[in-house]
PyMOL commands that place a pseudoatom at each C-alpha (Angstrom):
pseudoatom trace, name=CA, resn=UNK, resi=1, chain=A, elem=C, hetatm=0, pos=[103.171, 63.306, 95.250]
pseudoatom trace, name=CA, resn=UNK, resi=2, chain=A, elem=C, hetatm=0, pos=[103.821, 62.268, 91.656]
pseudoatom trace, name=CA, resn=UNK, resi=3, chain=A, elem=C, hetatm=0, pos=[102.678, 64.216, 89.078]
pseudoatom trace, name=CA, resn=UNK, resi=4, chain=A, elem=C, hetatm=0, pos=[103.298, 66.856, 86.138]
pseudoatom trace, name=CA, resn=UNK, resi=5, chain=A, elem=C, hetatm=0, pos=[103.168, 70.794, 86.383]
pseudoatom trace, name=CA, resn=UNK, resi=6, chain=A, elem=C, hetatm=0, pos=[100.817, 72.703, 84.287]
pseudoatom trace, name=CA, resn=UNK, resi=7, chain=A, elem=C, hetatm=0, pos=[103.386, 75.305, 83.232]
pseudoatom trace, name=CA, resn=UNK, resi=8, chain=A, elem=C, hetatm=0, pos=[100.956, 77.469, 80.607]
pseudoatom trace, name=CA, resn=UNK, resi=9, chain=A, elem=C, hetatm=0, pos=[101.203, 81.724, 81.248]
pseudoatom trace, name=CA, resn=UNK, resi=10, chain=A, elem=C, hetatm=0, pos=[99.167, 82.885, 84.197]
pseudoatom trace, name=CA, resn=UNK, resi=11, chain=A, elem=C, hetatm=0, pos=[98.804, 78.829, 85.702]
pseudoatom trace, name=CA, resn=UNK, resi=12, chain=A, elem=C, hetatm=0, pos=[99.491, 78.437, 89.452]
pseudoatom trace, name=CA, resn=UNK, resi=13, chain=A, elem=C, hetatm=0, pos=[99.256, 74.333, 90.022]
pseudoatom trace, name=CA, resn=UNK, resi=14, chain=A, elem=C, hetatm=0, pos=[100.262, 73.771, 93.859]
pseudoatom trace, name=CA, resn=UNK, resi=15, chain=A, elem=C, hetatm=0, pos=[100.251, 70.570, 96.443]
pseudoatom trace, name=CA, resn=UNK, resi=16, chain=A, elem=C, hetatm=0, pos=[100.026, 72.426, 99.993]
pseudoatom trace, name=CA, resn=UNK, resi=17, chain=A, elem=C, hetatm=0, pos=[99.385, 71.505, 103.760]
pseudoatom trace, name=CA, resn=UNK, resi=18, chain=A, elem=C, hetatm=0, pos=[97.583, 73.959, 106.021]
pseudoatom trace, name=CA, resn=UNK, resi=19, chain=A, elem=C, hetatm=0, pos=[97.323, 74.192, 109.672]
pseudoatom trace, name=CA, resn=UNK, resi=20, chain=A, elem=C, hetatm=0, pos=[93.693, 72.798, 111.095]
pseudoatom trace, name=CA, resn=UNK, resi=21, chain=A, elem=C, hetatm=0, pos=[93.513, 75.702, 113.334]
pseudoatom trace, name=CA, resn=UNK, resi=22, chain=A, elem=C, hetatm=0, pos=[92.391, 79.340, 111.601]
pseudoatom trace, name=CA, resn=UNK, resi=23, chain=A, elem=C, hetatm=0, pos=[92.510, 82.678, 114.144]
pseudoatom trace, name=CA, resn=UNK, resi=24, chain=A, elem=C, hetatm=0, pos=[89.480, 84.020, 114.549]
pseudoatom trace, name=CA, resn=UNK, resi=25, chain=A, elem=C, hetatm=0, pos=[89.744, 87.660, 113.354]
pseudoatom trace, name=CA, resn=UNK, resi=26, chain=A, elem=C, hetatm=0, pos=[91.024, 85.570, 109.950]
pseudoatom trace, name=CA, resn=UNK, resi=27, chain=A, elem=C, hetatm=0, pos=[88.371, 82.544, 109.916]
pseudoatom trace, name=CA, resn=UNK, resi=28, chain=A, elem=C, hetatm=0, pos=[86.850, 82.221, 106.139]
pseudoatom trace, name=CA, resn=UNK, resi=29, chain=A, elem=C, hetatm=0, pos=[83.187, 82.954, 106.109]
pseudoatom trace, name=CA, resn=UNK, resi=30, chain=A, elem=C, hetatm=0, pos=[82.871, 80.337, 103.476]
pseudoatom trace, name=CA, resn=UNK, resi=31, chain=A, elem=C, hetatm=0, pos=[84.118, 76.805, 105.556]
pseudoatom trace, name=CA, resn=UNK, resi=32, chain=A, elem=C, hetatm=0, pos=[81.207, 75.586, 106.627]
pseudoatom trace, name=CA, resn=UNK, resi=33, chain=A, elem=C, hetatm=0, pos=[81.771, 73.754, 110.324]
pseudoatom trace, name=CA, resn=UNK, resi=34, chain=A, elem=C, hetatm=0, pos=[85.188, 75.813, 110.984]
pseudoatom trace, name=CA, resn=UNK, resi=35, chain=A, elem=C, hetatm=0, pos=[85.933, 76.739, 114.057]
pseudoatom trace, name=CA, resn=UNK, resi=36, chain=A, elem=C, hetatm=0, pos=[88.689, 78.934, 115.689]
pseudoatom trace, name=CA, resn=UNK, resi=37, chain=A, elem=C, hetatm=0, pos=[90.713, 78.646, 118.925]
pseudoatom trace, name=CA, resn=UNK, resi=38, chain=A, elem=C, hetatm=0, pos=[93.889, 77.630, 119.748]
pseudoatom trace, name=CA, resn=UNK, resi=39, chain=A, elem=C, hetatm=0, pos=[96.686, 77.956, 116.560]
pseudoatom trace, name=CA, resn=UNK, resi=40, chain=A, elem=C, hetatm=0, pos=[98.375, 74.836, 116.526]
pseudoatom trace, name=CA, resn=UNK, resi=41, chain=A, elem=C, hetatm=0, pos=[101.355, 74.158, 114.399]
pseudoatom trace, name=CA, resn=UNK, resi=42, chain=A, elem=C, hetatm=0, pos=[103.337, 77.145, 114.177]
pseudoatom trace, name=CA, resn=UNK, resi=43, chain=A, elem=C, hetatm=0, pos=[100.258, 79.490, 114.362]
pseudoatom trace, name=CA, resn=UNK, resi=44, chain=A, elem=C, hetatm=0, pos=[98.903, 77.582, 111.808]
pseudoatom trace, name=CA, resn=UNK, resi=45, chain=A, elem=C, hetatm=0, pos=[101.342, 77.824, 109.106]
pseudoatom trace, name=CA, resn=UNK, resi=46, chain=A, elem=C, hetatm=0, pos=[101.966, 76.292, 105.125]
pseudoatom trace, name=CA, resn=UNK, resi=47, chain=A, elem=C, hetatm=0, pos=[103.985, 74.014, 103.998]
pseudoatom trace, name=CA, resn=UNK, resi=48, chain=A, elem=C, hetatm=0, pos=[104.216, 74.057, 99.551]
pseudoatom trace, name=CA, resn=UNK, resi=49, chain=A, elem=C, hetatm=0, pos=[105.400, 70.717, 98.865]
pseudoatom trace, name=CA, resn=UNK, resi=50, chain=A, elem=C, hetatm=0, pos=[105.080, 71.795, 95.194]
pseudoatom trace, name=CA, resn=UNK, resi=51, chain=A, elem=C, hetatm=0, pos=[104.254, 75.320, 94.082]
pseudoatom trace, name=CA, resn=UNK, resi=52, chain=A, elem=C, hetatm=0, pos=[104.703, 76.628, 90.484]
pseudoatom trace, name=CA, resn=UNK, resi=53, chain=A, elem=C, hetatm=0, pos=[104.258, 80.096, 89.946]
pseudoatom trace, name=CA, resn=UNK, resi=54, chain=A, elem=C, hetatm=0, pos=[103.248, 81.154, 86.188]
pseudoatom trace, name=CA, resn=UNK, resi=55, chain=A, elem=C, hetatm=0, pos=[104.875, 84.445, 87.001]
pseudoatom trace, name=CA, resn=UNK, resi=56, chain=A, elem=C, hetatm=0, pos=[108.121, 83.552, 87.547]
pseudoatom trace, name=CA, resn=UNK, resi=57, chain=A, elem=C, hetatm=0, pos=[107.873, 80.765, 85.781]
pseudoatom trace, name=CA, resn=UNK, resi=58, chain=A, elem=C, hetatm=0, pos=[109.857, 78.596, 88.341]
pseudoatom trace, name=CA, resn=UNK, resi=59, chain=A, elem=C, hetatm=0, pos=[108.467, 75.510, 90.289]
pseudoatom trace, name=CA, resn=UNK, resi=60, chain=A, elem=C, hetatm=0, pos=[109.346, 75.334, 94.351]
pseudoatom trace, name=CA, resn=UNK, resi=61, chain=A, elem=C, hetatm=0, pos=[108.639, 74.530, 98.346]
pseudoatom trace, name=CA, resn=UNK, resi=62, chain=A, elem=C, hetatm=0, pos=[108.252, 76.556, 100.792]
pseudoatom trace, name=CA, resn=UNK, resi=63, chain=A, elem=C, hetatm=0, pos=[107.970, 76.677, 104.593]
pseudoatom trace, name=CA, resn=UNK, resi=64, chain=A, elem=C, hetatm=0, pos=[105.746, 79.957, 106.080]
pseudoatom trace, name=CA, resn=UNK, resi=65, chain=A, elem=C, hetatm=0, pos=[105.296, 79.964, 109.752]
pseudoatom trace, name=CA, resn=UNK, resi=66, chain=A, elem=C, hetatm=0, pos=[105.182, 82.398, 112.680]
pseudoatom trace, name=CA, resn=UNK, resi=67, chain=A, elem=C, hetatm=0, pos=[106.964, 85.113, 112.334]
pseudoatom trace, name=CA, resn=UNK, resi=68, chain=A, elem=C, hetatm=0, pos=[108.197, 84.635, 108.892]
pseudoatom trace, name=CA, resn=UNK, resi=69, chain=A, elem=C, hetatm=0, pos=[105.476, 86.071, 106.959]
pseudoatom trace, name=CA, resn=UNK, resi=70, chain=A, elem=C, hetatm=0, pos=[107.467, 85.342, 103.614]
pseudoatom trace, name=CA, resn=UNK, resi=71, chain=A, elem=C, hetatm=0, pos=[108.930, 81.820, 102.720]
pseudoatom trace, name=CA, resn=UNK, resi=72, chain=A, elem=C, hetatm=0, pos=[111.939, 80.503, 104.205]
pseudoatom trace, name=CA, resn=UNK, resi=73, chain=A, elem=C, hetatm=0, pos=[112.392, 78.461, 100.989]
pseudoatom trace, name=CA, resn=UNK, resi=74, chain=A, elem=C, hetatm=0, pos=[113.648, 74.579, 100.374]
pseudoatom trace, name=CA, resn=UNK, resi=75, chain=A, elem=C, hetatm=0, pos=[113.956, 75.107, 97.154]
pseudoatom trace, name=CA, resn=UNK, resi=76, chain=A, elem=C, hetatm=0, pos=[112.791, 77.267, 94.068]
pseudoatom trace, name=CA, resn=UNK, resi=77, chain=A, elem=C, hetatm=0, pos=[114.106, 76.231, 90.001]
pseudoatom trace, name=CA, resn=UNK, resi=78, chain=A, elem=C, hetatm=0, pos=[113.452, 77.230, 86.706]
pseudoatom trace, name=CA, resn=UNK, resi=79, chain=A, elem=C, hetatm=0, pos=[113.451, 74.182, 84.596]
pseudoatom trace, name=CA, resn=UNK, resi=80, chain=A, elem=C, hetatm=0, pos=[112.568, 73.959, 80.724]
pseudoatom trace, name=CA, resn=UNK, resi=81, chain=A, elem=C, hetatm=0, pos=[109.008, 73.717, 79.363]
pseudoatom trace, name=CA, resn=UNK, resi=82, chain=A, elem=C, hetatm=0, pos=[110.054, 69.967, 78.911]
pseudoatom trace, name=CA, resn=UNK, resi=83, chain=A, elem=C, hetatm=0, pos=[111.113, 69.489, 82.310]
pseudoatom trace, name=CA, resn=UNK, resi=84, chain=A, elem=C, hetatm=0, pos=[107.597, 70.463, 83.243]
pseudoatom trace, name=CA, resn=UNK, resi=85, chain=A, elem=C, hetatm=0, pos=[105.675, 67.970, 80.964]
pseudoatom trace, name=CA, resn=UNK, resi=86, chain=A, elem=C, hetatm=0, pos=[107.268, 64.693, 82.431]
pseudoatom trace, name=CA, resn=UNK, resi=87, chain=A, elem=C, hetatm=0, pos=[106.030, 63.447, 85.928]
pseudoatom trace, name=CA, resn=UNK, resi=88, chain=A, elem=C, hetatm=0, pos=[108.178, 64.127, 89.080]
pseudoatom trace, name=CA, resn=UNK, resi=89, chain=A, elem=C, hetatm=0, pos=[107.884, 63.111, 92.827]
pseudoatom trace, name=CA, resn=UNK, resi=90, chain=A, elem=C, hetatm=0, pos=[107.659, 65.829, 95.139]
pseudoatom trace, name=CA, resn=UNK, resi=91, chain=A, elem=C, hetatm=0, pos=[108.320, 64.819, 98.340]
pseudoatom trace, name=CA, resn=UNK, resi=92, chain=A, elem=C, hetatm=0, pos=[107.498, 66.075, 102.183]
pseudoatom trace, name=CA, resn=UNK, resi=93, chain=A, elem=C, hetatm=0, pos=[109.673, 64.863, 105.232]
pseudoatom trace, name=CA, resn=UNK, resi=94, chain=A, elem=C, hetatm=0, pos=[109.108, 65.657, 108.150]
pseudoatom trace, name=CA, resn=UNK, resi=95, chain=A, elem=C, hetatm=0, pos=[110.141, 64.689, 111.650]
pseudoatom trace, name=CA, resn=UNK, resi=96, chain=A, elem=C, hetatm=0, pos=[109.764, 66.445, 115.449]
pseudoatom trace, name=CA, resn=UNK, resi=97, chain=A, elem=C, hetatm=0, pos=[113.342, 68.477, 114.751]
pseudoatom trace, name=CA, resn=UNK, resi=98, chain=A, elem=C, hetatm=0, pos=[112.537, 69.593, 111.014]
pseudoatom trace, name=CA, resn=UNK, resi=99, chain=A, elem=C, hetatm=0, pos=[111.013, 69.246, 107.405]
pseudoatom trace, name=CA, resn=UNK, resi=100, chain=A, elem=C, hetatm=0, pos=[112.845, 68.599, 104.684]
pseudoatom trace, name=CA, resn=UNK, resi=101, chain=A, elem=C, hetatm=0, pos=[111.152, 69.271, 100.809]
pseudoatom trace, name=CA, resn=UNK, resi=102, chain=A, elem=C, hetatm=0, pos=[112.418, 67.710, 97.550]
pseudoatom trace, name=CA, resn=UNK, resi=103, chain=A, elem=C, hetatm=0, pos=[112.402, 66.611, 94.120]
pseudoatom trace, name=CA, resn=UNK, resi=104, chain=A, elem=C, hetatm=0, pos=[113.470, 63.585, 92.536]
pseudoatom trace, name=CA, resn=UNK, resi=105, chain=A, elem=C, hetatm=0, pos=[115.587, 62.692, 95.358]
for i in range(1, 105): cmd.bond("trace and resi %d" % i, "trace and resi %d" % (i + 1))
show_as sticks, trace
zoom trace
């Protein structure tokens, strides 16, 4: 993905995968034609590819999956407010033996 990072106070701009599979005791009410069953890929984990958190004020990836109910990050940085306002490419690889998350590389 190519793009910029809203950076203002209190913004949370992400570019996420999710697992097709939801568990049934956590199923959204609201997703029309959802259906639960089987969890695939790790139990139906997230991938950030890009995640900026207003809070911290930091931009980052991040791998959750089961077991691990916090990130076992790729990467998290604190860059200036002019760092922010210039496109970047974020960038998800990923092969049977691992995923690997950058920027700019």
């Amino acid at each position: 993905m190519r793009g910029k990072v809203d950076a203002r106070p209190g913004s949370w701009p992400a570019f996420w995968a999710l697992g097709a599979n939801w568990d049934c005791d956590e199923l959204p009410a609201n997703r029309p034609g959802a259906t639960c069953g089987v969890v695939g890929w790790p139990a139906c984990g997230e991938i950030d590819i890009m995640e900026y958190s207003g809070l911290y004020d930091a931009v980052g990836s991040n791998v959750y999956y089961t077991g691990h109910r916090f990130p076992r990050g790729a990467f998290s940085i604190q860059k200036s407010k002019e760092w922010y306002s210039e496109y970047h490419v974020y960038v998800l690889d990923w092969d049977p033996s691992e995923i690997v998350l950058s920027v700019d590389s």
